[in-house]
BAMARMAR-564712 format. One record per residue (C-alpha): x, y, z. Coordinates in steps of 0.02 Angstrom, whole numbers, plus 50000, padded with zeros to 5 digits. Layout:
+-------+-------+-------+
:     X :     Y :     Z :
+-------+-------+-------+
:     X :     Y :     Z :
...
+-------+-------+-------+
***
This chain:
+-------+-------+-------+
:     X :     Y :     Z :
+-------+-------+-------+
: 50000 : 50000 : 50000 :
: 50146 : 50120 : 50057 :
: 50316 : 50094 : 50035 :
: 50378 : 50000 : 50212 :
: 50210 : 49972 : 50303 :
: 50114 : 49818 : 50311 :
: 49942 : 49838 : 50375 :
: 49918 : 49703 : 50507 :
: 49741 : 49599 : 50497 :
: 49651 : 49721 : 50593 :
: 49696 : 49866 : 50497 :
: 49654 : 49770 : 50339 :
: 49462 : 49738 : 50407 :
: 49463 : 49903 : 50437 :
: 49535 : 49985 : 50287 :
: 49436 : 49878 : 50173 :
: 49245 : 49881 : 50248 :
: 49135 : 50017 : 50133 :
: 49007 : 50022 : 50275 :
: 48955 : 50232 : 50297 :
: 49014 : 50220 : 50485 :
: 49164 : 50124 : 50536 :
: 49188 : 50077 : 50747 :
: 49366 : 50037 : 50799 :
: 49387 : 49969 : 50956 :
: 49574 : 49967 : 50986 :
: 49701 : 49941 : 51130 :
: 49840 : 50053 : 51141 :
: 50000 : 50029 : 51051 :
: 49880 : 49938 : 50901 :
: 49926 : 50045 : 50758 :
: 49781 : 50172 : 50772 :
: 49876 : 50309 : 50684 :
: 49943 : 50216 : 50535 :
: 49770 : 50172 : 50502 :
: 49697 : 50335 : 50533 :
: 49848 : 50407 : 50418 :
: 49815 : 50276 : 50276 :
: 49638 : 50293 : 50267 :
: 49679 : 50471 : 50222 :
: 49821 : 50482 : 50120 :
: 49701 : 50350 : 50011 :
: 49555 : 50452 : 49992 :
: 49663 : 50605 : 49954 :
: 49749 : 50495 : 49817 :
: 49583 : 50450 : 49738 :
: 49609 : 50596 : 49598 :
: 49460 : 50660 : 49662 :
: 49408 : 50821 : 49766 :
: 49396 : 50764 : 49933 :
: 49371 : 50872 : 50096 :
: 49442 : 50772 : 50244 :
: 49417 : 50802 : 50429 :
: 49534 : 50698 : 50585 :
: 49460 : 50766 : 50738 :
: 49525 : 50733 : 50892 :
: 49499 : 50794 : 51090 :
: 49658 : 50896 : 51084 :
: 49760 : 50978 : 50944 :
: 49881 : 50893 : 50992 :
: 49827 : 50717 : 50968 :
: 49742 : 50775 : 50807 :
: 49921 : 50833 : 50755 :
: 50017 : 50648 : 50760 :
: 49869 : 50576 : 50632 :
: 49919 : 50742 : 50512 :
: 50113 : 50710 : 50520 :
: 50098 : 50535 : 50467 :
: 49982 : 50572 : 50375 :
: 50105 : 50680 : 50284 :
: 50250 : 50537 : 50273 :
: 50116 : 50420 : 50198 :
: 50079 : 50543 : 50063 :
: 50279 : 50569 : 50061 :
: 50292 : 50383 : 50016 :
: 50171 : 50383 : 49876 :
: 50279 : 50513 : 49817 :
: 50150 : 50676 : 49822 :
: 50190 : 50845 : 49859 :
: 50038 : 50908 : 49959 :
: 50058 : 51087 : 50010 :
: 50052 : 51099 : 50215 :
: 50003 : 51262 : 50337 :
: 50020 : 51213 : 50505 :
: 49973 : 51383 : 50584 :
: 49861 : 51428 : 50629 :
: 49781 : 51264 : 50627 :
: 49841 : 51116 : 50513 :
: 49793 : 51109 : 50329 :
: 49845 : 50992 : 50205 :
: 49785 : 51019 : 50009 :
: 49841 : 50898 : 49865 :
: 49762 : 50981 : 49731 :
: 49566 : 50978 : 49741 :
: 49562 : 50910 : 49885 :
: 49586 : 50966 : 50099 :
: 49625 : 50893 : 50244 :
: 49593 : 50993 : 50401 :
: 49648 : 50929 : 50583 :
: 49533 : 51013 : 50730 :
: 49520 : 50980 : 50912 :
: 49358 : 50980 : 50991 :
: 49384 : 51116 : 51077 :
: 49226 : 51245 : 51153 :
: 49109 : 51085 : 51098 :
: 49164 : 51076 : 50929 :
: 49091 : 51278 : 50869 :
: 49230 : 51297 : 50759 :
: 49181 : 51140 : 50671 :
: 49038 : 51200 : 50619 :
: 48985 : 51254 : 50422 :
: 49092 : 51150 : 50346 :
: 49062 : 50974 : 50213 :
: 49165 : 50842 : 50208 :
: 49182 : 50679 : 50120 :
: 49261 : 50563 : 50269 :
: 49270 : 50603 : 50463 :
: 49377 : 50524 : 50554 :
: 49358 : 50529 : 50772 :
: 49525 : 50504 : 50844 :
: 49502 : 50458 : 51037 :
: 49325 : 50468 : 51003 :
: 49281 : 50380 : 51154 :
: 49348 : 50549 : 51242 :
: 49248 : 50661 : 51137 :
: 49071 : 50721 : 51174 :
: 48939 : 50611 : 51099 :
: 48853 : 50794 : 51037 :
: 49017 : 50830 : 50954 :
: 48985 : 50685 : 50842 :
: 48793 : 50687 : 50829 :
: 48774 : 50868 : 50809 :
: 48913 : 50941 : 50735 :
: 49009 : 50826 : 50649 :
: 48870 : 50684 : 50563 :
: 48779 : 50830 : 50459 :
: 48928 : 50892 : 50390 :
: 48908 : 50711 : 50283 :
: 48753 : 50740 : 50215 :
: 48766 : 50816 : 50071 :
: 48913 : 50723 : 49997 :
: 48874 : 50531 : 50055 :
: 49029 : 50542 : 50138 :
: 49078 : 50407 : 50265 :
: 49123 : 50411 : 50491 :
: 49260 : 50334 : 50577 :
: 49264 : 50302 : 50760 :
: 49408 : 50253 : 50820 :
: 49478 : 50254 : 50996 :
: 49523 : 50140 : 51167 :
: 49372 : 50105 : 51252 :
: 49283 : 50208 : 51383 :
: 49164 : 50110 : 51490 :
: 49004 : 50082 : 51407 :
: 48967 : 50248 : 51332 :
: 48890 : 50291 : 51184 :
: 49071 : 50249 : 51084 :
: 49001 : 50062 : 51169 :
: 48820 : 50084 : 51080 :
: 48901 : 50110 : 50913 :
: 48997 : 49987 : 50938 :
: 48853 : 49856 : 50966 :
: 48771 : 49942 : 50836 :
: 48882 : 49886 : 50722 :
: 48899 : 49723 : 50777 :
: 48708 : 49703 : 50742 :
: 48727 : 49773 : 50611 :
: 48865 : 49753 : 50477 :
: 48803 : 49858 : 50329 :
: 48783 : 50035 : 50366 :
: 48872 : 50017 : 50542 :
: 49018 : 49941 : 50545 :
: 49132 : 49895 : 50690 :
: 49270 : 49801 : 50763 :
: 49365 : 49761 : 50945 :
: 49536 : 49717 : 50904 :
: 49663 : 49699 : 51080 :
: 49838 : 49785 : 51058 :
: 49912 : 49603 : 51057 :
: 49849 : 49583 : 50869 :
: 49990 : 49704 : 50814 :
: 50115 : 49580 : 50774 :
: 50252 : 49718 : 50775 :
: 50210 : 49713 : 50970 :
: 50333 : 49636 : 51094 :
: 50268 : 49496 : 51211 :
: 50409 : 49567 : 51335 :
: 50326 : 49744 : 51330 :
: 50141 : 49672 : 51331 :
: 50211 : 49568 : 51484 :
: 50300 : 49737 : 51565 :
: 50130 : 49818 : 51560 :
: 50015 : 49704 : 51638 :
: 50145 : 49679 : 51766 :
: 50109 : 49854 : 51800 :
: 49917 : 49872 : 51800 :
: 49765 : 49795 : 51871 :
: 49692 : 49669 : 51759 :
: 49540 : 49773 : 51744 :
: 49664 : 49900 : 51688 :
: 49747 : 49808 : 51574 :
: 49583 : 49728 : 51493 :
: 49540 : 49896 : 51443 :
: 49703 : 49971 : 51400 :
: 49779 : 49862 : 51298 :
: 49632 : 49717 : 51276 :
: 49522 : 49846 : 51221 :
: 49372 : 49791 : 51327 :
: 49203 : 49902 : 51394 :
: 49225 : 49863 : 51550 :
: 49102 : 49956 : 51689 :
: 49244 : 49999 : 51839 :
: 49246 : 49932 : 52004 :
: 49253 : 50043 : 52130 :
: 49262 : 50207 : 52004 :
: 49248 : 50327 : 52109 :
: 49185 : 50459 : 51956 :
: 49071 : 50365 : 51877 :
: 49079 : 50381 : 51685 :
: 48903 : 50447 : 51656 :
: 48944 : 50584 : 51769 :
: 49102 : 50621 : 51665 :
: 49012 : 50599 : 51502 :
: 48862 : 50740 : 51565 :
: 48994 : 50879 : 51631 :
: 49077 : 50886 : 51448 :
: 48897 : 50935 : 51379 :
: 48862 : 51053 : 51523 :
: 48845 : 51226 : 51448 :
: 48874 : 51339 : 51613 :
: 48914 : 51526 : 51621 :
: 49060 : 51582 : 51615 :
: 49081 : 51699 : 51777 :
: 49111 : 51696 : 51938 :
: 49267 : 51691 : 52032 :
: 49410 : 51588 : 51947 :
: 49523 : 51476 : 52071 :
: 49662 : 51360 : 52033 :
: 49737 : 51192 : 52104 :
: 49922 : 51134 : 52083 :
: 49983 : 50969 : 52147 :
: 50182 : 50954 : 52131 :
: 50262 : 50823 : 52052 :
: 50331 : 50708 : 52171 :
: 50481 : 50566 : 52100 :
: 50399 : 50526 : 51916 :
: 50244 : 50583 : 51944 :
: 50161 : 50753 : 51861 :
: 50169 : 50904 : 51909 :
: 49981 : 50965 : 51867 :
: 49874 : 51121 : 51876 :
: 49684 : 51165 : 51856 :
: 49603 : 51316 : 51826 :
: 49419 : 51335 : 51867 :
: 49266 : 51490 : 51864 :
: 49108 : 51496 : 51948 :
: 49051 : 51422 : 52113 :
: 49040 : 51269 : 52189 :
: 48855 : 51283 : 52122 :
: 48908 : 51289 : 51959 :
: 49077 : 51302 : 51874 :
: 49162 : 51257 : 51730 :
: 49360 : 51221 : 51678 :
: 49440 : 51347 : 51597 :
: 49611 : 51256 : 51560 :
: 49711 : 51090 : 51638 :
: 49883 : 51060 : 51606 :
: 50030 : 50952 : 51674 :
: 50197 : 50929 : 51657 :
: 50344 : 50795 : 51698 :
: 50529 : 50787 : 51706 :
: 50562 : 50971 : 51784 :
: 50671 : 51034 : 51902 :
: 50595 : 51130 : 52063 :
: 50627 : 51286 : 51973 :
: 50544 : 51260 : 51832 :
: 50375 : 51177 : 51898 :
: 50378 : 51347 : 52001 :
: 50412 : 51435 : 51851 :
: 50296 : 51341 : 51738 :
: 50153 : 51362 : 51852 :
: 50184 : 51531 : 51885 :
: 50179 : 51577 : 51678 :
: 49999 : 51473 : 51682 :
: 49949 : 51585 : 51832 :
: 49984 : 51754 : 51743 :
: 49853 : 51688 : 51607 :
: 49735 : 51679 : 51694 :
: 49759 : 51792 : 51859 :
: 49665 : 51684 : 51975 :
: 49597 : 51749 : 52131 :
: 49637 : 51603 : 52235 :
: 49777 : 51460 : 52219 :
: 49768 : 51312 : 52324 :
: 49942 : 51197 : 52321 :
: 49966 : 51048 : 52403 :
: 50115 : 51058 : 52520 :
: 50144 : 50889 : 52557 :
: 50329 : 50829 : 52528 :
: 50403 : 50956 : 52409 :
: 50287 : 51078 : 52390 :
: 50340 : 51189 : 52541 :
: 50478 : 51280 : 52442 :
: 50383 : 51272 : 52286 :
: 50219 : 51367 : 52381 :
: 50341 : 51475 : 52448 :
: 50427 : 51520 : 52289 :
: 50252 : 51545 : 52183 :
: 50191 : 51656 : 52346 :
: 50338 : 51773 : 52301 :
: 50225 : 51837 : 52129 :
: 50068 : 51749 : 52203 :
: 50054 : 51800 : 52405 :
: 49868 : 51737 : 52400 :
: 49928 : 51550 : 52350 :
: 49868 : 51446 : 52498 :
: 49981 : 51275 : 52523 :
: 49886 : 51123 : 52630 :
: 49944 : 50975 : 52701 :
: 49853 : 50797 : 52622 :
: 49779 : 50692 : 52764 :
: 49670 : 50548 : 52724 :
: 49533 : 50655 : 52794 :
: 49566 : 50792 : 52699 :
: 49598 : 50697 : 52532 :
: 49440 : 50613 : 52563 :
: 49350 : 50758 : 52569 :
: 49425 : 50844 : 52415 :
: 49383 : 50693 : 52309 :
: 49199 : 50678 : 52384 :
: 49174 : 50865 : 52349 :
: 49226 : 50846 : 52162 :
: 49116 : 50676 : 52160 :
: 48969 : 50766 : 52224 :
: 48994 : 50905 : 52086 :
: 48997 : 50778 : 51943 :
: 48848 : 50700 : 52008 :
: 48736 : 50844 : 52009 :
: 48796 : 50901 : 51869 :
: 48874 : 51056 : 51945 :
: 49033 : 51058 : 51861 :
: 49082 : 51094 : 51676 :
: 49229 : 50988 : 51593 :
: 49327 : 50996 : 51441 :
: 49372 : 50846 : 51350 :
: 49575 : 50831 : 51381 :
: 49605 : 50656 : 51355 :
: 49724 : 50623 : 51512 :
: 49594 : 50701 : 51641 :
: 49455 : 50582 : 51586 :
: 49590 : 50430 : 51590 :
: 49638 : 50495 : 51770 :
: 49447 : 50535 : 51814 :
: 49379 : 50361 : 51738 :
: 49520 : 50242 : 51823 :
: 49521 : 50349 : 51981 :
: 49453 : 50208 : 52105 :
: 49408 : 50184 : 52301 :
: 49500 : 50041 : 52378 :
: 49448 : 49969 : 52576 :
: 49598 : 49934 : 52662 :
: 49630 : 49904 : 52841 :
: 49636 : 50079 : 52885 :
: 49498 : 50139 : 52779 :
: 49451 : 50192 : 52583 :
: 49624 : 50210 : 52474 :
: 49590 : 50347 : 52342 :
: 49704 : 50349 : 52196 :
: 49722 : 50291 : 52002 :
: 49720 : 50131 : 51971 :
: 49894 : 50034 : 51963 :
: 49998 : 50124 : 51807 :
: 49867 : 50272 : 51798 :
: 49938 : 50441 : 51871 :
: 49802 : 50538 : 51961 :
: 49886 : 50708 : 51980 :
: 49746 : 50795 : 51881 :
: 49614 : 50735 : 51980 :
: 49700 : 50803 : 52140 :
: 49740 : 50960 : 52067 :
: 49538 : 50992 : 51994 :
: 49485 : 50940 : 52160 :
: 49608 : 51069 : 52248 :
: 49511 : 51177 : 52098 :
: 49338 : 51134 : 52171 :
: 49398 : 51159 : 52336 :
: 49458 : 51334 : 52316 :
: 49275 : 51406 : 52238 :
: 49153 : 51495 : 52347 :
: 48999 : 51394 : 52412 :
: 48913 : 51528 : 52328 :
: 48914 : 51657 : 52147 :
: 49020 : 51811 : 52190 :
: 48946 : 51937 : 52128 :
: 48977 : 52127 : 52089 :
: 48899 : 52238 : 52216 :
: 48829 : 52402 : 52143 :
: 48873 : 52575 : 52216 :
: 48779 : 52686 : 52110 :
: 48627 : 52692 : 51989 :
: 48472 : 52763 : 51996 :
: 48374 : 52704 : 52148 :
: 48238 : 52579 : 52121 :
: 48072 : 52654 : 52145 :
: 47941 : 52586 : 52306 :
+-------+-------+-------+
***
């Protein structure tokens, strides 16, 4: 097909069904981005004018099916022309290929035709992304959908899925585990269930809907706070948890009250020194100026509070205690579940939300991610959730004409 790649059996099923929508259930490390990148570069090679969309949860996920992509079209030895600013844009005569994040609900989506969709993650992305936005963009032109992510629970990724196992003919789908890449390793298949739960691993990398034991968010909950539509005002807080050994350092930024609030931005990053986590937190800060910061202060974050308090003197640091914890996370819980909090969909908060699980022990409930999942975003949007007012701040008016008796 391309010069040096061999689609695998699963890739061929996929690449070869003609059904309208197309369900890929695949576990990590499968080979979803050749396919993704072949399906394209083929229906840009058709000769005809074809208007291609890979949308994705972030840009930046949407960005690795471009690049490749890019080299596939590279191989077959075209010479598209390529913008990457400011968003990514491929043409090859006729024909486009635009990658887009999903971003404010998908608004900037909207208005356009195209000929194939493909959903990268698309068990991440809001089920009204696809219905409402993307699907009538198709039709007009009897163009064709591809789904294609890891699982998430049984969402409504999980009802296509069935869908199309009912189905065949105008839905499509398959469940293919990581372990029918042949290009795989045993060793590093081995190395990672080592390292997870089964559960985990089922889902991860056996591509399974599995409902969680013991989630602790449950995915419903998730799934209804990235369709929330909540106002935009109110006071806007932040959470930071510092990196500790090889974990994340991770920040949230939130607005509104803790009767309704919505996340303005979430961000982490790994592999810094104390100076620049304090530094990189503080440059995230000035963005968005909020008026309260809530750190955690366990371990190293002492000197790190106290070097963000030198530009930020309102930053609060407190101490974890399996009290405390408990009560962050049952706070944030209780927001999801009454639909009181608005999320965006950033694929490593909903892995960290979805495989963030209660645990009985001996000396209580252990809250955490599941073995191999990180959970510093969770903690740091429940510092978030924490730091809002129980209720609206609003402005208090000074002058005006007085309101008659």
């Amino acid at each position: 097909m391309f010069s040096g790649w061999r689609p695998h059996l699963g890739q061929q099923a996929f690449l070869s069904s003609r059904a309208p929508v197309r369900v890929l259930a695949c576990g990590r490390r499968w080979g979803k981005t050749e396919v993704i990148a072949a399906e394209i570069a083929c229906t840009l090679l058709t000769g005809a004018a074809r208007q291609v969309l890979l949308v994705a949860p972030s840009q930046e996920q949407a960005m690795l099916g471009f690049e490749r992509t890019l080299e596939f079209l590279h191989r077959a030895g075209a010479r598209p022309t390529v913008r990457r600013t400011p968003a990514p844009t491929l043409a090859l005569g006729d024909s486009r290929l635009w990658a887009r994040s999903v971003a404010r609900g998908g608004m900037f989506l909207r208005g356009r035709k195209a000929h194939l969709i493909i959903v990268d993650e698309a068990a991440y992305v809001p089920e009204a992304v696809v219905a409402e936005v993307l699907t009538p963009m198709l039709a007009d032109t009897g163009g064709r959908l591809a789904l294609i992510s890891t699982p998430r629970g049984k969402n409504y990724f999980y009802r296509y899925y069935l869908q199309g196992q009912e189905d065949g003919i105008r839905v499509w789908s398959l469940r293919s585990p990581s372990w029918h890449n042949p290009l795989l390793s045993p060793t590093i298949l081995q190395m990672q269930a080592s390292m997870m739960t089964q559960r985990q691993y089922q889902i991860e990398y056996g591509a399974a809907f599995l409902d969680a034991a013991g989630q602790v968010f449950r995915t419903e909950w998730v799934d209804r706070a990235l369709l929330l539509r909540l106002p935009a005002e109110g006071l806007t807080v932040a959470g930071v948890d510092w990196a500790r050994y090889r974990d994340y350092t991770a920040m949230a930024v939130l607005q509104g009250a803790r009767d309704g609030a919505k996340l303005l931005a979430v961000r982490r990053w790994q592999g810094l020194s104390w100076a620049e986590q304090a530094e990189a937190v503080a440059a995230y800060l000035r963005l968005h100026a909020p008026a309260r910061i809530l750190c955690d202060r366990t371990g190293v974050g002492d000197p790190l509070l106290e070097t963000l308090q030198r530009e930020f003197p309102h930053a609060e640091g407190v101490a974890f205690t399996q009290a405390l914890k408990q009560s962050l996370i049952e706070n944030l819980a209780l927001m999801l579940e009454q639909a009181r909090l608005q999320l965006m969909p950033d694929p490593e908060l909903l892995r960290e939300l979805y495989h963030f699980e209660a645990t009985p022990t001996a000396r209580g409930i252990r809250l955490e991610g599941a073995t191999g999942v990180h959970d510093d975003l969770v903690i740091a949007l429940a510092l978030a959730a924490w730091a809002l007012p129980t209720a609206p701040v609003c402005a208090i008016r000074t002058s005006g004409a007085a309101r008659k008796p």
